[in-house]
N, C-alpha and C positions, 0 to 999 in steps of 0.2 A: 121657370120660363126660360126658353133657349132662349140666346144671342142670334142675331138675324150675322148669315156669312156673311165673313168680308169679302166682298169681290177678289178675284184674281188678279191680279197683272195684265193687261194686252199686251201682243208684240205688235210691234206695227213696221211696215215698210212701204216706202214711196219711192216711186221712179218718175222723175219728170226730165223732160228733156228741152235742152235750152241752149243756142250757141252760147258764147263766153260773154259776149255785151249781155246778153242777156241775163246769164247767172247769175255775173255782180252786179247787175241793178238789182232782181231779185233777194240778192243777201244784204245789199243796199239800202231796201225798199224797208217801210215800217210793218212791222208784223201785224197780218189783218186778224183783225179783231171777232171772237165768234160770232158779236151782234152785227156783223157785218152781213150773212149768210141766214136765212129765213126758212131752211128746208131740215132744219136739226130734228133725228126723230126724239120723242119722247125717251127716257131712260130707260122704259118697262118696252118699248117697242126692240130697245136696243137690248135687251136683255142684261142689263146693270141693276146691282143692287143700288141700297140707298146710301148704305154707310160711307162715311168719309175713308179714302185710303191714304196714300200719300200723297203730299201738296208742294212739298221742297222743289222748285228750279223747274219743272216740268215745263211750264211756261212762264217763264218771267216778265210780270206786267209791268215791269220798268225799261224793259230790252225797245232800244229805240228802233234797231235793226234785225231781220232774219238772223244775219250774222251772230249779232250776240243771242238772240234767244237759242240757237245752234249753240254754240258756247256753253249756253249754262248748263241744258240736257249733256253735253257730250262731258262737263265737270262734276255733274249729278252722278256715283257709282249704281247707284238704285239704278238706273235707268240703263244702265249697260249698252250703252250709245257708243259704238268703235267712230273709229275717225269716220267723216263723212265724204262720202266718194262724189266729185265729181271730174266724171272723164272729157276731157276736151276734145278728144277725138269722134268720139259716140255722142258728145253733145249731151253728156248723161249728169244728172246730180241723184245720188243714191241715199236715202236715208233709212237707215233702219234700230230702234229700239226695242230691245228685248224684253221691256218692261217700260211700256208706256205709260200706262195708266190703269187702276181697278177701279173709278171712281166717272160717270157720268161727265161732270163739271171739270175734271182733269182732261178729260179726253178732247173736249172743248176745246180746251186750251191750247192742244196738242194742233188739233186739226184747222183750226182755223187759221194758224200761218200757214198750214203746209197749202190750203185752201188757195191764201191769195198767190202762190206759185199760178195758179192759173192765167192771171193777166201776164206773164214770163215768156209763158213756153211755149214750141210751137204748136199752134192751133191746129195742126193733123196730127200730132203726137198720138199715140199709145198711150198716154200715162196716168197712172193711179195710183192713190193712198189706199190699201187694205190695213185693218188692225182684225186679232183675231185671238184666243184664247190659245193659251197653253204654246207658245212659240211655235205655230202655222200648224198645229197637229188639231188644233180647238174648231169652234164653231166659229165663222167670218161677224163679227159683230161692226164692221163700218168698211165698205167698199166704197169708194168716191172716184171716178173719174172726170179726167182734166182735158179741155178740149175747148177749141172757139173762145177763150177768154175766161171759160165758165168752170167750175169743178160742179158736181152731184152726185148728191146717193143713186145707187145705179143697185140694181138688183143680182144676183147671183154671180159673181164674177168668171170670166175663162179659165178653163185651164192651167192655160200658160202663162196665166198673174199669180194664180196661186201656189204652183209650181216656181216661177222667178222666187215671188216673196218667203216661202221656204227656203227656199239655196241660199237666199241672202243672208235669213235670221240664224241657218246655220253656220255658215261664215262666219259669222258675227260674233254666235257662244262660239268655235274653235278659237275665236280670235282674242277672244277674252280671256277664256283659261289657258292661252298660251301664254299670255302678259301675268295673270295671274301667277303663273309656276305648276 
């Protein structure tokens, strides 16, 4: 009898925009919680296996703030989380992991603080969570845009998110095996 695969990795990248009061209330604020959010699809919807993957620091249910939950992903090497960008000029906070999650319940974890960024930013923003197989080359497995207070699973994404969110995750590996050596 085979072994059922173990999920892969997702890369994920988020762009949310937000003046500076904003940010640091956001990194501030307590990291919202997945059961907060009622629109999660199924596993099998989301195309995840069942298997457990990795569980270490992804989301830390002790993190009282963004900040630290950011903290513990960006001290996690699994997770290949470069420093995280945000530009004050652009109004921009950038997040991208290279290895987010292979596991339903991890990804949870994941998305539901980037989630409460919603009540943050501003409400005409552009801005979205993509996570996606194989560092932005895979199948898009969680598109979520952020807008009016709200984030949602949102259907096919444009273009030019899937395009940013590539640029970014490759950023990201150059940036790592440069630190690397």
């Amino acid at each position: 009898m085979s072994q059922p695969a173990v999920p892969q990795p997702l890369s994920l990248y988020a762009r949310f925009t937000l003046d500076l009061q904003r940010y640091q209330a956001y990194m501030d604020s307590a990291p919202a919680h997945p059961s907060e959010f009622g629109d999660w699809p199924s596993p099998a919807q989301a195309g995840h296996g069942e298997r457990r993957g990795h569980a270490e620091a992804l989301a830390d249910p002790q993190a009282t703030t963004v900040a630290e939950m950011i903290k513990a992903w960006r001290q996690d090497p699994w997770t290949g989380t470069p420093p995280v960008e945000y530009d004050e000029l652009r109004r921009e906070l950038r997040i991208v992991m290279l290895q987010a999650s292979g596991h339903p319940i991890e990804l949870l974890r994941v998305l539901g603080p980037l989630r409460g960024a919603a009540g943050f930013n501003d409400a005409e923003a552009d801005d979205f969570v993509l996570a996606f197989d194989s560092r932005g080359s895979g199948e898009v497995r969680a598109y979520l845009t952020l807008g009016d207070g709200l984030s949602r699973f949102d259907g096919a994404p444009p273009r030019h998110h899937l395009d940013e969110a590539r640029r970014h995750l490759d950023r990201a590996a150059a940036y790592l095996r440069e630190r690397a050596g």
